[in-house]
N, CA, C and O atoms as a Maestro MAE file, in Angstrom:
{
 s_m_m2io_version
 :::
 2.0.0
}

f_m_ct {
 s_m_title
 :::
 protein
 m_atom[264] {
  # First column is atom index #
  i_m_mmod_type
  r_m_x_coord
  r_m_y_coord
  r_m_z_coord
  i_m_residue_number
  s_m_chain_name
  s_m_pdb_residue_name
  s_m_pdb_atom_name
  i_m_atomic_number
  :::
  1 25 -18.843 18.727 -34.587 1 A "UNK " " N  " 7
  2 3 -18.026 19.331 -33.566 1 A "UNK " " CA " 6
  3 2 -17.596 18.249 -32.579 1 A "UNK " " C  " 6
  4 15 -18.453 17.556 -32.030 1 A "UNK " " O  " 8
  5 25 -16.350 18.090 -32.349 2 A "UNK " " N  " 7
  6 3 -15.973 17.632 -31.113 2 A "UNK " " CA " 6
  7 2 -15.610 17.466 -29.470 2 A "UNK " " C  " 6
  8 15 -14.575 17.923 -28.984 2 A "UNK " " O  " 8
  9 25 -16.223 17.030 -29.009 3 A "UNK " " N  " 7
  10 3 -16.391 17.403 -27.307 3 A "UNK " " CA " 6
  11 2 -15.756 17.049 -27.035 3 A "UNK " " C  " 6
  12 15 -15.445 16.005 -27.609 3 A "UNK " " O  " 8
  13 25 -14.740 17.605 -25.689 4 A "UNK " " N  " 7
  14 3 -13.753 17.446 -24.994 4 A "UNK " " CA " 6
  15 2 -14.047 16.644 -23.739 4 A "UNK " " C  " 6
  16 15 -14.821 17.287 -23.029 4 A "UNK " " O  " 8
  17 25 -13.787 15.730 -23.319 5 A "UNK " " N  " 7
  18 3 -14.249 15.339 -22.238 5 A "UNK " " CA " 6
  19 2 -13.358 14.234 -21.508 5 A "UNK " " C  " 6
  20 15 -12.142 14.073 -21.401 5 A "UNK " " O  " 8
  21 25 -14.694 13.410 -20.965 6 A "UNK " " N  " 7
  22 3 -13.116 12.074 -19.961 6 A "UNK " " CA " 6
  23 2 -13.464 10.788 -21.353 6 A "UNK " " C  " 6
  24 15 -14.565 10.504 -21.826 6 A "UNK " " O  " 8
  25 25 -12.262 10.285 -21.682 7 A "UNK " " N  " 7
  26 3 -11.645 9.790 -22.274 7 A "UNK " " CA " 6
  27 2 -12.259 8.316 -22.464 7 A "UNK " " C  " 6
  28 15 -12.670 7.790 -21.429 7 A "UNK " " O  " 8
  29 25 -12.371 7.585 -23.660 8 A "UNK " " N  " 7
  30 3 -13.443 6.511 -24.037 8 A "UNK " " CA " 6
  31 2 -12.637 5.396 -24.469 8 A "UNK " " C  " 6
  32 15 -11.489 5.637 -24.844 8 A "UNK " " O  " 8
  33 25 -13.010 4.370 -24.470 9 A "UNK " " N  " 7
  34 3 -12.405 3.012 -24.386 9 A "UNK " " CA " 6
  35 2 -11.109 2.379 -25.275 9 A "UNK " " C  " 6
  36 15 -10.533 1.294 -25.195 9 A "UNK " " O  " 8
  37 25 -10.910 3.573 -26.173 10 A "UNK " " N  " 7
  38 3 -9.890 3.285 -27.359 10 A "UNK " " CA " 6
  39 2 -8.886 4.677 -26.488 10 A "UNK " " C  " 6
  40 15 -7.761 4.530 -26.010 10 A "UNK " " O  " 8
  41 25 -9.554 5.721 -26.493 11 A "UNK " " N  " 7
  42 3 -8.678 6.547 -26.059 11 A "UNK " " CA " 6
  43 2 -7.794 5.945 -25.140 11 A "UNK " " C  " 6
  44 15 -6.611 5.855 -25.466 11 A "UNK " " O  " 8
  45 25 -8.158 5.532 -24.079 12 A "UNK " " N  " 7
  46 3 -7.721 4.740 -22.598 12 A "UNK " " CA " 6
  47 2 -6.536 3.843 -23.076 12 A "UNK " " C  " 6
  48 15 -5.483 3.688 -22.456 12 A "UNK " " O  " 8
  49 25 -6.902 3.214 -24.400 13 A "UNK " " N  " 7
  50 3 -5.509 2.451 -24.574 13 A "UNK " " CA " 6
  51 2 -4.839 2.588 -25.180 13 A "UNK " " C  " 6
  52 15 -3.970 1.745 -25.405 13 A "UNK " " O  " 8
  53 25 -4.929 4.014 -25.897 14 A "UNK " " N  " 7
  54 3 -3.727 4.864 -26.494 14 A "UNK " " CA " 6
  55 2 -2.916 5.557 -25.136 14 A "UNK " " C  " 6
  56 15 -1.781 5.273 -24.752 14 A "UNK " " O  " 8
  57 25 -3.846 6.531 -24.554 15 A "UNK " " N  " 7
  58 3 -3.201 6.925 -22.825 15 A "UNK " " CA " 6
  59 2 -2.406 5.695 -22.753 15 A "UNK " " C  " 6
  60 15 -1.301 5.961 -23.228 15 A "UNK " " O  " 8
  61 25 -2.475 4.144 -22.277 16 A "UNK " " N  " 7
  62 3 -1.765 3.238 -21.556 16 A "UNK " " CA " 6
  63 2 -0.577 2.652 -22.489 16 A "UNK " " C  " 6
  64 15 0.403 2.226 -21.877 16 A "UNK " " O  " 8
  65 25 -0.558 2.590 -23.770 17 A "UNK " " N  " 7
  66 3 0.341 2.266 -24.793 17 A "UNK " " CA " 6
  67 2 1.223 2.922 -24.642 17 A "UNK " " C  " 6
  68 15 2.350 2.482 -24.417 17 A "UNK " " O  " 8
  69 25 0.800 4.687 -24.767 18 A "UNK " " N  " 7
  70 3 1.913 5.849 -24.528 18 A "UNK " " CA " 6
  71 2 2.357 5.985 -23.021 18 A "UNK " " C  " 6
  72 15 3.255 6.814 -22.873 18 A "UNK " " O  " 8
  73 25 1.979 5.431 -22.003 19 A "UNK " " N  " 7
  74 3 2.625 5.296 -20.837 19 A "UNK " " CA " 6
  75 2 3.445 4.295 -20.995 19 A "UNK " " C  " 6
  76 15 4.640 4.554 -21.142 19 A "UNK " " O  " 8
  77 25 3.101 3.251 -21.000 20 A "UNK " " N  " 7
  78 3 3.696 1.869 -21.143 20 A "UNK " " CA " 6
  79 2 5.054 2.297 -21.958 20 A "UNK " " C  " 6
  80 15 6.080 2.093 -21.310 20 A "UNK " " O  " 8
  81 25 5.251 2.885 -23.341 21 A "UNK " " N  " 7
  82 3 5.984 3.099 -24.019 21 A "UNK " " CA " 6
  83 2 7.421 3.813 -22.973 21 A "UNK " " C  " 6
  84 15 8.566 3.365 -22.940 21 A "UNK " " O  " 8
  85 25 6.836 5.110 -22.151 22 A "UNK " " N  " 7
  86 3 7.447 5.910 -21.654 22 A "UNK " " CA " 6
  87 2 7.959 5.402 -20.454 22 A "UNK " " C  " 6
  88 15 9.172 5.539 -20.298 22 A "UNK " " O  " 8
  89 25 7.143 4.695 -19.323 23 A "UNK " " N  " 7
  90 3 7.915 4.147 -18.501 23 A "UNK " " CA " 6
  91 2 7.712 3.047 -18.004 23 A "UNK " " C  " 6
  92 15 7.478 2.772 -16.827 23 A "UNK " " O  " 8
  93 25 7.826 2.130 -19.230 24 A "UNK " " N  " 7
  94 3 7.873 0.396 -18.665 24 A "UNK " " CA " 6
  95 2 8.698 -0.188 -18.115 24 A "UNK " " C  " 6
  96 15 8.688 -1.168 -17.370 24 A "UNK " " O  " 8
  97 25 9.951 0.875 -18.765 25 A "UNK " " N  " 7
  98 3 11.459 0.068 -18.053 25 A "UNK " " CA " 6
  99 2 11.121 0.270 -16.615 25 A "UNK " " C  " 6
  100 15 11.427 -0.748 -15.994 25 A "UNK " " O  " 8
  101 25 10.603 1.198 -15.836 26 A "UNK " " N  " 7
  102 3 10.860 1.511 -14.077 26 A "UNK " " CA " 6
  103 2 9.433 0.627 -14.069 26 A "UNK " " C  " 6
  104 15 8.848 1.225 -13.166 26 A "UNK " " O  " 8
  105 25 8.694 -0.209 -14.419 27 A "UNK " " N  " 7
  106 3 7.460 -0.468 -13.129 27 A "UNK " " CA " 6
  107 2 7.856 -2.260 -12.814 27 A "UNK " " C  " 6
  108 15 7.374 -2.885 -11.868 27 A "UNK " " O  " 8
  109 25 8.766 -2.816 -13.780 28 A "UNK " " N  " 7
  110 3 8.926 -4.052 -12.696 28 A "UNK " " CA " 6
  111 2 9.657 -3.365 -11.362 28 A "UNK " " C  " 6
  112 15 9.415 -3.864 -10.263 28 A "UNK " " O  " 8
  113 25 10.345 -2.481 -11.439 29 A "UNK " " N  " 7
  114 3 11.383 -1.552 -9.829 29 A "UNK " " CA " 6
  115 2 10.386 -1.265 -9.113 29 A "UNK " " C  " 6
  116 15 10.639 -1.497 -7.931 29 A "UNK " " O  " 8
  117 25 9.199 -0.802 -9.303 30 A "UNK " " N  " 7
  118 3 7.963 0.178 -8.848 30 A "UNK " " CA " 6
  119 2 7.013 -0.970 -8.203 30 A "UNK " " C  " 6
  120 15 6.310 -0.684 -7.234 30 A "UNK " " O  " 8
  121 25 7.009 -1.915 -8.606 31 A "UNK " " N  " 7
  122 3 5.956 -3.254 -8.140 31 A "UNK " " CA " 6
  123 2 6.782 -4.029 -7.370 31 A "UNK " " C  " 6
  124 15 6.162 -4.678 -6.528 31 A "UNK " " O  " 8
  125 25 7.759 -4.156 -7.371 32 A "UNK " " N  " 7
  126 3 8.406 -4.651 -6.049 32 A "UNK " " CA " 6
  127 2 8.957 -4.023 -5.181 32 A "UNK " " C  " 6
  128 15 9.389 -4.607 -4.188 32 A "UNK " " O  " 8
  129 25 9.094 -2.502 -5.357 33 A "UNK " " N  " 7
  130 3 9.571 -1.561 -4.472 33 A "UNK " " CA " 6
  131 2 8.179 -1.629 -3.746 33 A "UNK " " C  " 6
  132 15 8.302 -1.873 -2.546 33 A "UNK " " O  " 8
  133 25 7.215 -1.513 -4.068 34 A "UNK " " N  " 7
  134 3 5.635 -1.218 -3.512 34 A "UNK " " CA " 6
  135 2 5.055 -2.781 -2.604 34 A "UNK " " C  " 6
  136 15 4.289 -2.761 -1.640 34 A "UNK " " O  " 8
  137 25 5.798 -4.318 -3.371 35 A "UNK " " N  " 7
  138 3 5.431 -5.296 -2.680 35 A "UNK " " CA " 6
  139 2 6.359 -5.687 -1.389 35 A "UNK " " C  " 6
  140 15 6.225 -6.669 -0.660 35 A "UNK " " O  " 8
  141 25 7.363 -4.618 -1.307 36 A "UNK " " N  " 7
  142 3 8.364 -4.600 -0.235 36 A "UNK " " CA " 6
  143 2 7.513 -4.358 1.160 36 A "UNK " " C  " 6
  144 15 7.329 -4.964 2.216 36 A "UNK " " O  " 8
  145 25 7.059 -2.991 0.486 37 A "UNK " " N  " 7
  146 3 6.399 -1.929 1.391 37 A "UNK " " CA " 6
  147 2 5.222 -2.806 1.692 37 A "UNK " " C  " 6
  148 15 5.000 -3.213 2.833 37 A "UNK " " O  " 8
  149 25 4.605 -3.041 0.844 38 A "UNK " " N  " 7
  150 3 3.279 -4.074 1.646 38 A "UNK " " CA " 6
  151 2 3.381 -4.951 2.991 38 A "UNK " " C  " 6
  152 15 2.707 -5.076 4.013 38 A "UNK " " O  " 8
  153 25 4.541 -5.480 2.482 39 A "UNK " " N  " 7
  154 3 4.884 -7.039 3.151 39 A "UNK " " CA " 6
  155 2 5.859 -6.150 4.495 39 A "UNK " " C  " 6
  156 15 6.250 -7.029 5.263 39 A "UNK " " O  " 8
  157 25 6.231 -5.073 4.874 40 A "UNK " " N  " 7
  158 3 7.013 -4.626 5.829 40 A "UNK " " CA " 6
  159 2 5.883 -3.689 6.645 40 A "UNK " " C  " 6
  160 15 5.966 -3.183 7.764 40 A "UNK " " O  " 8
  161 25 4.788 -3.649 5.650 41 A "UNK " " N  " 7
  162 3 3.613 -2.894 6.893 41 A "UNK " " CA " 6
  163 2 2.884 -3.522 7.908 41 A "UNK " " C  " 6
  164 15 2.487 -3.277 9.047 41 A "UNK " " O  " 8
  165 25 2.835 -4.923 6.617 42 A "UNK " " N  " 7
  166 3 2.356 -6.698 7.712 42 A "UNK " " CA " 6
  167 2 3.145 -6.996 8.879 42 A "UNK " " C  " 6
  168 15 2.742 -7.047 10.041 42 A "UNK " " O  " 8
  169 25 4.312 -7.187 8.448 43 A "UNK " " N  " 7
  170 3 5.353 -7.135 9.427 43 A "UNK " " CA " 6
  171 2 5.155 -6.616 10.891 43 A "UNK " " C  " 6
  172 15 5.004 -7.220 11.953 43 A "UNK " " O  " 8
  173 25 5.212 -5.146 10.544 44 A "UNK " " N  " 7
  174 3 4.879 -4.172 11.464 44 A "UNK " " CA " 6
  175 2 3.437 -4.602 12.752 44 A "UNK " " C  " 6
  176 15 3.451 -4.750 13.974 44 A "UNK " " O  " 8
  177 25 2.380 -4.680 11.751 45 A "UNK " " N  " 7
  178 3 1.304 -4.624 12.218 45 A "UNK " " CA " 6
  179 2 0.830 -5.950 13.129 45 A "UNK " " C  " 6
  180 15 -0.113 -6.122 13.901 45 A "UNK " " O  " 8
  181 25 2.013 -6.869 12.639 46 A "UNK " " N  " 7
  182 3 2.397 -8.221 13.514 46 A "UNK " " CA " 6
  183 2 3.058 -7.822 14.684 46 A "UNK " " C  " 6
  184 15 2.726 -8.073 15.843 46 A "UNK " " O  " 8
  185 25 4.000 -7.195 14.294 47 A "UNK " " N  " 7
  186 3 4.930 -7.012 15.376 47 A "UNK " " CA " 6
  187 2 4.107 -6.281 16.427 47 A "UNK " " C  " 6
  188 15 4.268 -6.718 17.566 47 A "UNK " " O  " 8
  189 25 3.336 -5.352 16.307 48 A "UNK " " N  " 7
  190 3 2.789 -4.535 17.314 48 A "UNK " " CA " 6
  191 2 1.501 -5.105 17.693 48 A "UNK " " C  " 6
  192 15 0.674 -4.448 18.325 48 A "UNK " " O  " 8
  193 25 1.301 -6.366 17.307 49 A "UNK " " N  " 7
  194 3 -0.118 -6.917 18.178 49 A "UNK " " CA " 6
  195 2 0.732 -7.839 18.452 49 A "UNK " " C  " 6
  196 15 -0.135 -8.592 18.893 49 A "UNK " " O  " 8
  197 25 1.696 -8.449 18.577 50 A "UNK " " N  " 7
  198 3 1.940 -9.367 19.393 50 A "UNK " " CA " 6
  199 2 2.880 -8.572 20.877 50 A "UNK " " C  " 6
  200 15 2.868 -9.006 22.029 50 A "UNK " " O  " 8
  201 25 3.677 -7.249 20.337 51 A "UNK " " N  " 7
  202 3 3.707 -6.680 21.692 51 A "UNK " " CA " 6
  203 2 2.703 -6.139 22.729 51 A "UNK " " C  " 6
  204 15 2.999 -5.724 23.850 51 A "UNK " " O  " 8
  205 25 1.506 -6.203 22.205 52 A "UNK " " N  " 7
  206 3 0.279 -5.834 22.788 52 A "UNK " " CA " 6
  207 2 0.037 -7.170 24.026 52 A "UNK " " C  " 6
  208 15 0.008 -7.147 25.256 52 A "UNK " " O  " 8
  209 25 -0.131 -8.454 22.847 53 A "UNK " " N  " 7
  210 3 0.048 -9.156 23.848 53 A "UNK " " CA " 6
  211 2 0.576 -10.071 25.036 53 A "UNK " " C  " 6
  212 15 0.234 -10.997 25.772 53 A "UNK " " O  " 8
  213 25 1.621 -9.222 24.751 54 A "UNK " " N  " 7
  214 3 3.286 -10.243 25.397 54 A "UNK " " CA " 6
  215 2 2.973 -9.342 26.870 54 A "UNK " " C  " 6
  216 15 3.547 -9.781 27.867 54 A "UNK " " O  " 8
  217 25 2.079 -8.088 27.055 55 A "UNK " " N  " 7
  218 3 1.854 -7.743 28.775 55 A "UNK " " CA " 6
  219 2 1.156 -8.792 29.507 55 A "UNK " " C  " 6
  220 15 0.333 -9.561 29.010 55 A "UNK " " O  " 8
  221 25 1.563 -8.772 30.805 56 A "UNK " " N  " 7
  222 3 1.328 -9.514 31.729 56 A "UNK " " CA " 6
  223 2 0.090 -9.099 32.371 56 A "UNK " " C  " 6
  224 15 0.004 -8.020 32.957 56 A "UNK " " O  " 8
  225 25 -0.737 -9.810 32.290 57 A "UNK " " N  " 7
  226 3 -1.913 -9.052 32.942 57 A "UNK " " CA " 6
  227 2 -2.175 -8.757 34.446 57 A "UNK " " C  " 6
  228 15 -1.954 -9.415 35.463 57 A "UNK " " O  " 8
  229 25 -2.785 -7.399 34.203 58 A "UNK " " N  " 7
  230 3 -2.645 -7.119 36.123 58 A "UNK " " CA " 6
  231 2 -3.893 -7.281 36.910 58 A "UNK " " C  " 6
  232 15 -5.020 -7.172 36.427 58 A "UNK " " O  " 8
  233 25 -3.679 -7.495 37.906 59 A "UNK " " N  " 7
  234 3 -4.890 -7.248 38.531 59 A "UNK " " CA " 6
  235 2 -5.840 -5.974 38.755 59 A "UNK " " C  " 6
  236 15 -5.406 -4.851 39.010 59 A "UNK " " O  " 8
  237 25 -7.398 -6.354 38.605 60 A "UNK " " N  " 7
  238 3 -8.198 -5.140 38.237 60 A "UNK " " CA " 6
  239 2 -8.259 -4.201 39.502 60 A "UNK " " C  " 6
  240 15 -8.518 -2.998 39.540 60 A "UNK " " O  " 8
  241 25 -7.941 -5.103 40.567 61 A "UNK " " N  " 7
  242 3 -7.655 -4.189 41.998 61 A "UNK " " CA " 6
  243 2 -6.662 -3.477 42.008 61 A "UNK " " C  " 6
  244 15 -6.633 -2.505 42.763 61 A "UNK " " O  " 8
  245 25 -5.968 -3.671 41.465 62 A "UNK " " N  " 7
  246 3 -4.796 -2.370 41.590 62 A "UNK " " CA " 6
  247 2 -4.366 -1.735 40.561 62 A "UNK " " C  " 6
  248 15 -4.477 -2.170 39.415 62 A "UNK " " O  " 8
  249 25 -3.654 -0.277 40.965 63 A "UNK " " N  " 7
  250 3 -3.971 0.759 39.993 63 A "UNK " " CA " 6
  251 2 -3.090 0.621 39.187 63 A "UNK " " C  " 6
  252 15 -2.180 -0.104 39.588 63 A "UNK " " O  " 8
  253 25 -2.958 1.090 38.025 64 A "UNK " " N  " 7
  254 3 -1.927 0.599 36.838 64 A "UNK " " CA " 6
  255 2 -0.268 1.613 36.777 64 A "UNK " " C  " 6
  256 15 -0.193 2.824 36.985 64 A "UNK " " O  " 8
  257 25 0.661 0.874 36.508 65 A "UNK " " N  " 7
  258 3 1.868 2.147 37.326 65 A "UNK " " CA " 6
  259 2 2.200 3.126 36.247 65 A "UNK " " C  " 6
  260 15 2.149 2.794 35.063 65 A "UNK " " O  " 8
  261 25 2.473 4.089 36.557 66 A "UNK " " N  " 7
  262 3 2.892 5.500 35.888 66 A "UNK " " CA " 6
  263 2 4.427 5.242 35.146 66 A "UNK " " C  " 6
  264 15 4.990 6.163 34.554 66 A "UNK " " O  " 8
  :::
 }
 m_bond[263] {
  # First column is bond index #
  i_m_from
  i_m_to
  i_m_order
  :::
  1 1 2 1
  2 2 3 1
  3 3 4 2
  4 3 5 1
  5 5 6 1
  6 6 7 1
  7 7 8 2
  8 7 9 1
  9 9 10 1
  10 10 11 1
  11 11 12 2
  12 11 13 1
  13 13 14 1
  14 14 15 1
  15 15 16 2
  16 15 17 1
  17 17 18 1
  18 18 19 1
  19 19 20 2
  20 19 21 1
  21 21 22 1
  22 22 23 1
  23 23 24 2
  24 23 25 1
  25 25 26 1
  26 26 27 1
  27 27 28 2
  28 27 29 1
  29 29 30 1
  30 30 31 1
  31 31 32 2
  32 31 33 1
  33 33 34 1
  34 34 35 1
  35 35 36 2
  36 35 37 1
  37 37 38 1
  38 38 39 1
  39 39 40 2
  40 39 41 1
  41 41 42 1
  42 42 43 1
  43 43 44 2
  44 43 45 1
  45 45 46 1
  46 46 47 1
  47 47 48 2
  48 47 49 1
  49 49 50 1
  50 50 51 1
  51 51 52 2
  52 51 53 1
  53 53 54 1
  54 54 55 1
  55 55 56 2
  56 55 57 1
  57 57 58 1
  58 58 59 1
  59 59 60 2
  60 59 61 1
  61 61 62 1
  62 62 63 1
  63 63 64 2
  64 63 65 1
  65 65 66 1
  66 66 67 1
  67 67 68 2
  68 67 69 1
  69 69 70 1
  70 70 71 1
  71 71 72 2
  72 71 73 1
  73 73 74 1
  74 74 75 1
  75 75 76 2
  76 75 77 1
  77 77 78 1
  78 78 79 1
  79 79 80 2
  80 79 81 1
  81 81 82 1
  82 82 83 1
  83 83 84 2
  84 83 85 1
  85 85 86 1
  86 86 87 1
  87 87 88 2
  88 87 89 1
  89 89 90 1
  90 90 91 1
  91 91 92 2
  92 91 93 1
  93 93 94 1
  94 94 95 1
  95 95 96 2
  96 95 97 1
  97 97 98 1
  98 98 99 1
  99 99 100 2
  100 99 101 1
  101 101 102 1
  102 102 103 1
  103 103 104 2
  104 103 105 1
  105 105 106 1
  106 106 107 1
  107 107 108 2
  108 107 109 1
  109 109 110 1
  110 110 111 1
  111 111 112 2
  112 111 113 1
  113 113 114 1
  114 114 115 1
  115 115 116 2
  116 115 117 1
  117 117 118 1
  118 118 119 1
  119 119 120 2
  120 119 121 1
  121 121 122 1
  122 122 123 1
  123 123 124 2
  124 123 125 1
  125 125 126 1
  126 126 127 1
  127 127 128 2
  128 127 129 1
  129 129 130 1
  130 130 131 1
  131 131 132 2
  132 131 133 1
  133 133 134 1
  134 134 135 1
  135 135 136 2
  136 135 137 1
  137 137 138 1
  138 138 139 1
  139 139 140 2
  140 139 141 1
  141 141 142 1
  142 142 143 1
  143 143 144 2
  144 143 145 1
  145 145 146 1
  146 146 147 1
  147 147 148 2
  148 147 149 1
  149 149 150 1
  150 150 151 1
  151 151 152 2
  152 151 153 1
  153 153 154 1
  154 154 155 1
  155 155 156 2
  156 155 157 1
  157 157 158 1
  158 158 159 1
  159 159 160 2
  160 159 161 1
  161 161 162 1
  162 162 163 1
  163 163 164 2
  164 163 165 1
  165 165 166 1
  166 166 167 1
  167 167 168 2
  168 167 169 1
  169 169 170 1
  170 170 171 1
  171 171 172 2
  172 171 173 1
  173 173 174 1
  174 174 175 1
  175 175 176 2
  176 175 177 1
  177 177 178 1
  178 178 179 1
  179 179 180 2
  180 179 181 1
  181 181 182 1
  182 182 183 1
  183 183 184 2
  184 183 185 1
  185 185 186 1
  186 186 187 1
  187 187 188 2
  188 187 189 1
  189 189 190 1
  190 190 191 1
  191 191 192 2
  192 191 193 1
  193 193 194 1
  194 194 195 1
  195 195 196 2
  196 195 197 1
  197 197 198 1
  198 198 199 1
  199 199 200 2
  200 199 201 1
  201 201 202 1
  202 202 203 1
  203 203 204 2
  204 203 205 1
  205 205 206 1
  206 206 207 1
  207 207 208 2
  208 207 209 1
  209 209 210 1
  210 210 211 1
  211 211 212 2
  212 211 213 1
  213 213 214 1
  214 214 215 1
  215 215 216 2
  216 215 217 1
  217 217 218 1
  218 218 219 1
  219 219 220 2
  220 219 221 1
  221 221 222 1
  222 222 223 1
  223 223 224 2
  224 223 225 1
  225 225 226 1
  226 226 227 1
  227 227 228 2
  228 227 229 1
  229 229 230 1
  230 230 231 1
  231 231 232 2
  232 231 233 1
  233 233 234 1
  234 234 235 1
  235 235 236 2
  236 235 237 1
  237 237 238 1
  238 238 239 1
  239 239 240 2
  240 239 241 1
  241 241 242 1
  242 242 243 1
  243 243 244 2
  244 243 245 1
  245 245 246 1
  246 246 247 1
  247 247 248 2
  248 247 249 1
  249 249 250 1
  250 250 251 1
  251 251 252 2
  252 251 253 1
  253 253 254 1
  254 254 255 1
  255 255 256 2
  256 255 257 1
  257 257 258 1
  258 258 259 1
  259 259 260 2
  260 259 261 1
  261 261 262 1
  262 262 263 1
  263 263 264 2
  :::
 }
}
């Protein structure tokens, strides 16, 4: 009898053959659409710690303005 279950080391590269087959043409689009997005979150996350530190610092005696 055969058990149904999660999928074993030959199976896995029939699954990836038959993907690969089906949509290889879109994943060079998909890996640089995705290394875009990486590199524009860096960006970001630059951009907003260096506006963090471009404030002028105030003095602790006085109250901070509204």
């Amino acid at each position: 009898m055969i058990a149904i279950g999660i999928p074993n080391g030959m199976e896995w590269l029939i699954i990836l053959v038959v993907v690969l087959l089906l949509f290889g043409h879109r994943l060079p689009g998909m890996a640089r659409s995705l290394g875009s997005g990486i590199t524009e979150f860096k960006r970001g996350l630059k951009d907003g710690a260096d506006k963090t530190n471009d404030k002028p610092p105030t003095d602790p005696g006085t109250p901070p303005k509204a």
